[in-house]
C-alpha positions, 0 to 999 in steps of 0.5 A: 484447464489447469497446466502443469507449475500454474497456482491458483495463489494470489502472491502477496508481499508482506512489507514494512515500513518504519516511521523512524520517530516521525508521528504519521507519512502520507499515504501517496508519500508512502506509495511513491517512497516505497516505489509502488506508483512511479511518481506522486501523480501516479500515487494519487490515481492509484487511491482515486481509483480506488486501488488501495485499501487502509486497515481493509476499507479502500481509502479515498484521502490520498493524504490520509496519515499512516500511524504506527499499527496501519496495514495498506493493501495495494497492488499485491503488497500489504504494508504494516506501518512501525514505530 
């Protein structure tokens, strides 16, 4: 049974990142810069184990380039990738 203040909603933190004029960011760079995983190692776990999904497919290049108009899912966040 449900108790009283408990949802049933997923939390999903809608972010975005700006290229700022470069062409593409790797997607384990991305993870670490933006701090969902701890390190570069811990980036590449992360997309090994099949925690993070590009444009809604998992991804498994973990130096896949994110290009304007990407959206990365991980971890309760949903990244959009700007020019």
């Amino acid at each position: 049974m449900k108790k009283r203040g408990q949802s049933n909603l997923n939390l999903i933190i809608k972010m975005k990142f700006n290229l700022n004029g470069a062409e593409y960011i790797e997607l384990i760079k991305l993870l670490k810069l933006l701090r969902i995983a701890e390190s570069g190692g811990h980036a590449k776990i992360m997309v090994e184990d099949g925690e993070v999904k590009l444009n809604g497919q998992v991804e498994s290049r973990k130096r896949a380039k994110l290009r304007v108009g990407d959206v990365v899912e991980t971890v309760g966040k949903k990244i959009t990738i700007e020019a």
